[in-house]
C-alpha positions in Angstrom: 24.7 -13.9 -35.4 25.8 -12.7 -31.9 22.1 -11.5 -31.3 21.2 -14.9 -31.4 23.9 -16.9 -29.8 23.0 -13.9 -27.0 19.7 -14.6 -27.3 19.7 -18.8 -27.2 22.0 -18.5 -23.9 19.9 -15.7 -21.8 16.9 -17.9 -22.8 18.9 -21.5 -21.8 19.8 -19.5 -18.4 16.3 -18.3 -17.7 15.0 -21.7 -18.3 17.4 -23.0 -15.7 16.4 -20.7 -13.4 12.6 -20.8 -13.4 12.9 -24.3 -13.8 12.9 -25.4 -10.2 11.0 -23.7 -7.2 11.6 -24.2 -3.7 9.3 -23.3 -0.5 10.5 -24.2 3.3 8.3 -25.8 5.5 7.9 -26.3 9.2 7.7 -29.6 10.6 6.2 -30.4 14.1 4.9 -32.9 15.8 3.3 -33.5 19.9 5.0 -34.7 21.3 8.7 -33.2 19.8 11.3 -35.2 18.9 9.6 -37.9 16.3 11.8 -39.0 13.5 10.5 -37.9 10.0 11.4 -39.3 6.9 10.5 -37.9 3.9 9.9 -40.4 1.0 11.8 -43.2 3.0 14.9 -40.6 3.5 15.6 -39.2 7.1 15.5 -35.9 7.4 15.8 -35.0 11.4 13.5 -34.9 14.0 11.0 -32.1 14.8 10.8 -29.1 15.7 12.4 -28.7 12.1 12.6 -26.9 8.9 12.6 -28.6 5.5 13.1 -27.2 1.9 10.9 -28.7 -0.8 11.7 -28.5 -4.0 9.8 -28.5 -7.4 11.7 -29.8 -10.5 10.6 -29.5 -14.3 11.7 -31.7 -16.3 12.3 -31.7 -20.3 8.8 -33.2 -22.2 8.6 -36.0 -22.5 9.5 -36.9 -19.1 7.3 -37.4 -16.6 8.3 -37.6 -12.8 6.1 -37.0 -9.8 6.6 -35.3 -7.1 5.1 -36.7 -4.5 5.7 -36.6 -0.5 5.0 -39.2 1.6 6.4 -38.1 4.7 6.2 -40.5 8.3 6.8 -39.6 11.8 7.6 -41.6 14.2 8.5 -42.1 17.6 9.0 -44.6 20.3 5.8 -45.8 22.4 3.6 -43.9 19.6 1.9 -44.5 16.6 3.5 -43.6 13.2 1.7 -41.3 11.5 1.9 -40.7 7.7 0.8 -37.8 5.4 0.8 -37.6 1.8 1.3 -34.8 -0.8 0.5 -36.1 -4.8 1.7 -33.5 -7.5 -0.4 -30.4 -8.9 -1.2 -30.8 -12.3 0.6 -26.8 -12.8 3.9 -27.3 -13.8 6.4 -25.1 -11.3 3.5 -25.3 -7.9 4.6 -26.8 -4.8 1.7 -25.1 -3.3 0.3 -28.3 -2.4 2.9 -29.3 -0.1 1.2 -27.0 2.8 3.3 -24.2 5.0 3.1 -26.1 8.3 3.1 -29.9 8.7 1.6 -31.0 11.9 1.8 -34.7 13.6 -0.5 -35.3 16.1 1.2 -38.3 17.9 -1.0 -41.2 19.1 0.2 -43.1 22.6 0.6 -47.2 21.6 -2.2 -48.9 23.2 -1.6 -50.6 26.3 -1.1 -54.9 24.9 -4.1 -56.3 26.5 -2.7 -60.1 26.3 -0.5 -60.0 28.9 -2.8 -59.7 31.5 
């Protein structure tokens, strides 16, 4: 009876543990210094470093995972870049290593001439 009260714990634990996954990502952007939020959250400004992480949850519960995450800064375009959920349980590969924004310059208001 120990065996299995052993047994039912080590495998509880173990679930626990491979359960969730993380994977840290670099966030930059040109010019430096653009606010990023991550699913409507703010997280810093670049240069940065942000830790994803990859939950699994109990059947039948389904949650996504998605990332929608902005950057934005004064006098520039926001820019946005989205991340949808792997179909394999436990893979945050699709959220990439590096996250790059290209910042666009606003264009000049042409009315007020």
């Amino acid at each position: 009876m120990k065996n299995i009260i052993r047994f039912i714990f080590a495998a509880i634990i173990f679930s626990l543990v491979c359960g969730c996954t993380s994977k840290l990502v670099r966030i930059d952007s040109k010019p430096a210094f653009a606010d990023i939020k991550i699913n409507n959250k703010s997280v810093g400004k670049t240069p940065m470093y942000h830790r994803f992480y990859d939950l699994w949850y109990p059947w039948p519960m389904k949650k996504t995972d998605d990332y929608l995450i902005q950057a934005q800064r004064p006098g520039f375009e926001p820019e946005v870049q989205i991340f949808h959920e792997t179909p394999v349980r436990a893979d945050i590969s699709y959220v990439p290593d590096e996250i790059f924004f290209k910042m666009v310059p606003l264009a000049p208001d042409e009315d007020m001439e």
